[in-house]
C-alpha positions as CSV (number, residue, x, y, z in Angstrom):
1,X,0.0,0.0,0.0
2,X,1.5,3.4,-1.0
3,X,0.9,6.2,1.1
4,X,-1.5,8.7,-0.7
5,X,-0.5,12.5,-0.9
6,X,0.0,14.7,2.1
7,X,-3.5,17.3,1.7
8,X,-2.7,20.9,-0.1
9,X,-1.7,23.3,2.9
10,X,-4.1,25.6,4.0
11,X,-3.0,27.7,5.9
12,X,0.8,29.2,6.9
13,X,1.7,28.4,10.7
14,X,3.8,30.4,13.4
15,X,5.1,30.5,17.2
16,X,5.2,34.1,18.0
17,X,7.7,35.3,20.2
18,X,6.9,33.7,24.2
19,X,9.1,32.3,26.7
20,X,9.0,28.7,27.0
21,X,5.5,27.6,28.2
22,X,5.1,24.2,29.6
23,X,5.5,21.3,27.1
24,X,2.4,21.3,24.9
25,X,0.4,25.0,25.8
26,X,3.1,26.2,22.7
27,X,1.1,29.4,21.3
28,X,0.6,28.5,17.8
29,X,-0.6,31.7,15.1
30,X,-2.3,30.0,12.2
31,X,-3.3,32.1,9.2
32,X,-5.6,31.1,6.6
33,X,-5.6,31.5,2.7
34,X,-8.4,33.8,3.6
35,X,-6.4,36.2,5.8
36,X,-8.2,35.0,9.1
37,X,-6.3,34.4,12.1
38,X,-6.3,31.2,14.4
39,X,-4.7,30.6,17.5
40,X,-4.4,27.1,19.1
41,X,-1.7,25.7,22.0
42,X,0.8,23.1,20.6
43,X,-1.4,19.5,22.0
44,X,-4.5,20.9,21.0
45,X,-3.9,17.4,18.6
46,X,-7.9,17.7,17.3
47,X,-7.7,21.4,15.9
48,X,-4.1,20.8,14.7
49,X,-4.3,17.8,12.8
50,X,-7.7,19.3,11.3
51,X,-5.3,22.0,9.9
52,X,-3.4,20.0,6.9
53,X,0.2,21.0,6.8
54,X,0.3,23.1,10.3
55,X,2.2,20.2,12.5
56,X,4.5,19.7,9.5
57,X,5.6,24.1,9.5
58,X,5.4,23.9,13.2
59,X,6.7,20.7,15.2
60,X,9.1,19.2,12.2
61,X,10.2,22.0,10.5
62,X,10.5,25.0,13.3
63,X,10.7,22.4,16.9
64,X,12.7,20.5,14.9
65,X,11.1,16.4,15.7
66,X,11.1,14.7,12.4
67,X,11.0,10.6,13.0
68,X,11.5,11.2,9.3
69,X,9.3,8.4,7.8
70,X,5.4,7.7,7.6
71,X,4.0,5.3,5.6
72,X,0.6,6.6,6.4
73,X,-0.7,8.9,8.5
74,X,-4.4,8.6,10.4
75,X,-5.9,10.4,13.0
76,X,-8.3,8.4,14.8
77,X,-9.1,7.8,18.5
78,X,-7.6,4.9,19.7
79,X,-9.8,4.7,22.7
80,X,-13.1,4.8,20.7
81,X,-11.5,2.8,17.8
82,X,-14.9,1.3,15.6
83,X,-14.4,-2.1,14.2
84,X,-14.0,-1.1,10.5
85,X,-10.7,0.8,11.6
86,X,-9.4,-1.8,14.1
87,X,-9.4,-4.7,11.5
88,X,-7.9,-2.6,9.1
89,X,-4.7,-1.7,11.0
90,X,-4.6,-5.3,12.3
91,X,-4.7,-6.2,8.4
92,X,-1.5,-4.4,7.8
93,X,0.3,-7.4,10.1
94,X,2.4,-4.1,11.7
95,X,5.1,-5.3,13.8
96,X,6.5,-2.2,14.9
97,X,4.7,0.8,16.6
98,X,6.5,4.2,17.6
99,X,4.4,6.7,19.6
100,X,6.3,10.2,19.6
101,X,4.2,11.9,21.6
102,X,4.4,11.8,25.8
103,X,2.7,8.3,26.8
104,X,1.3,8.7,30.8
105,X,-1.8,8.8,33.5
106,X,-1.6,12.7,33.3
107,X,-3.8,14.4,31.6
108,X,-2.2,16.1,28.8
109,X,-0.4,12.9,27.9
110,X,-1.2,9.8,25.6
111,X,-3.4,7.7,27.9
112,X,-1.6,4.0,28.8
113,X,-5.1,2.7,27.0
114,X,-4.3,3.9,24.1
115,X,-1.1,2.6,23.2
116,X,-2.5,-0.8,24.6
117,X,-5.1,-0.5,22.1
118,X,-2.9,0.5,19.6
119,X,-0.1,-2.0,20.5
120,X,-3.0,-4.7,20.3
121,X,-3.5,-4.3,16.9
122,X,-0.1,-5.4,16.0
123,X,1.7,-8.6,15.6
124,X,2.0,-10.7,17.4
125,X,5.3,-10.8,18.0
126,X,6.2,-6.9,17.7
127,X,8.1,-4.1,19.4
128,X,6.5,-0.7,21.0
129,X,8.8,2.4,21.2
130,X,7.0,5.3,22.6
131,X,8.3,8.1,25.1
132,X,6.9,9.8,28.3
133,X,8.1,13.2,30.4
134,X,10.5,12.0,33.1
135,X,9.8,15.7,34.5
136,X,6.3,15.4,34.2
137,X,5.8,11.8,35.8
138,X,7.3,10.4,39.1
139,X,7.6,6.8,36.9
140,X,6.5,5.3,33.7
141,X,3.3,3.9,34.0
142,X,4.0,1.2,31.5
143,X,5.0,-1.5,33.3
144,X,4.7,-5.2,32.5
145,X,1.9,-5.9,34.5
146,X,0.1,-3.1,32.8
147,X,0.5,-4.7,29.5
148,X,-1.0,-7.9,31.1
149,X,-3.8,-6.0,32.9
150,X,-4.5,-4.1,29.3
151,X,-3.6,-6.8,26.6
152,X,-4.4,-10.0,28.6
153,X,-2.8,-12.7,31.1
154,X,-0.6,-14.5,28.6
155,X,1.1,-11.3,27.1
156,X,4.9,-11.2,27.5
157,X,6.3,-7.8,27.3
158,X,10.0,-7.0,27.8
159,X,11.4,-3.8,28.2
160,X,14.6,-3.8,26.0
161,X,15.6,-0.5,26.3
162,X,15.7,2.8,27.7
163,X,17.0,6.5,27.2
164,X,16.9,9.8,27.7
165,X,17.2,11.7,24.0
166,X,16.7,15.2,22.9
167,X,12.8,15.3,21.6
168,X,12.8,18.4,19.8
169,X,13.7,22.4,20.4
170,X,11.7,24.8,23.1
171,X,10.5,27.9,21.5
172,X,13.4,30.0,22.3
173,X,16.1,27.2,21.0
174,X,16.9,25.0,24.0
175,X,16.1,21.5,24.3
176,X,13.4,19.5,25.3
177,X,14.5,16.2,26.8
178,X,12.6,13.0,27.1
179,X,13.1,9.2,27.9
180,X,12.0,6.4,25.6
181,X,11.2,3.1,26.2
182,X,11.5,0.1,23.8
183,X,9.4,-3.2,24.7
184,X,9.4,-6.4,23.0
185,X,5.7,-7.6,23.6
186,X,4.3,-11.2,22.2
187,X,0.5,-12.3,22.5
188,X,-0.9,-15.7,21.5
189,X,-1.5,-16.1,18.2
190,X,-5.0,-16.0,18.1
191,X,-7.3,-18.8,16.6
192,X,-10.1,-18.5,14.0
């Protein structure tokens, strides 16, 4: 399956001049082809995404976190995923997953459901890379017995590695430093 075209931009995206908020409440100045003027914080995902080619100007190009290759991209809600969509991830037989944006209980974060869900839909043999806030978050709440409580009993998961990288740029140029986690999980092959 080829990836079909990124949508036509609409609209030309900008972080005006603010010290460096909290992770995520980013101001982000979004003007349209028709001259009006939106403004929207950083992991306000729903209106962002809905504005084709704003993440792209904003957290690749200007924050600087590019993972540098999509096959596809979909935005969906993982934890009110309808059938039709949950077969047809499953269908592509994925056996890697990387989640780039902070996974945690907190709000603000990923919830732990979701890359559950979205880790479920994989092979069954596969590996989940995502990241979380170490300076948000007294722990990870991804923990082995989470991916048993979430994904079932028989589900092995084993962390295989983790570290602390540089995520992206803060508005005024420093860094913004997470941790990321690599597990190995396996589930049962299932039976018709």
């Amino acid at each position: 399956m080829t990836a079909p075209a990124p949508p036509p931009v609409v609209a030309t995206a900008e972080l005006p001049e603010q010290d460096d908020p909290v992770i995520g409440q980013e101001l982000i100045r979004v003007t349209m082809r028709d001259g009006s003027v939106q403004e929207l914080r950083l992991h306000d995902y729903a209106r962002l995404y809905a504005l084709p080619g704003v993440y792209e100007q904003i957290v690749q190009k200007r924050l600087q976190c590019s993972p540098g290759l999509y096959e596809i991209y979909l935005t969906l809600d993982l934890l009110a995923l309808g059938a039709d969509d949950a077969r047809a991830l499953a269908a592509r037989h994925a056996t890697a997953l990387a989640c780039v944006a902070p996974v945690g209980d907190l709000a603000g974060k990923v919830p732990v459901p979701a890359l559950m869900t979205a880790a479920g839909l994989l092979a069954p043999d596969a590996l989940v890379a995502y990241m979380y806030d170490p300076a948000g978050a007294a722990r990870d709440a991804v923990t082995p017995e989470r991916w048993r409580r979430e994904l079932g009993g028989d589900v092995q998961a084993v962390e295989l590695r983790r570290e602390r990288y540089v995520h992206r740029r803060t508005c005024s140029g420093g860094v913004c430093e997470m941790e990321a986690a690599v597990w190995r999980v396996r589930r049962p092959l299932s039976t018709p």
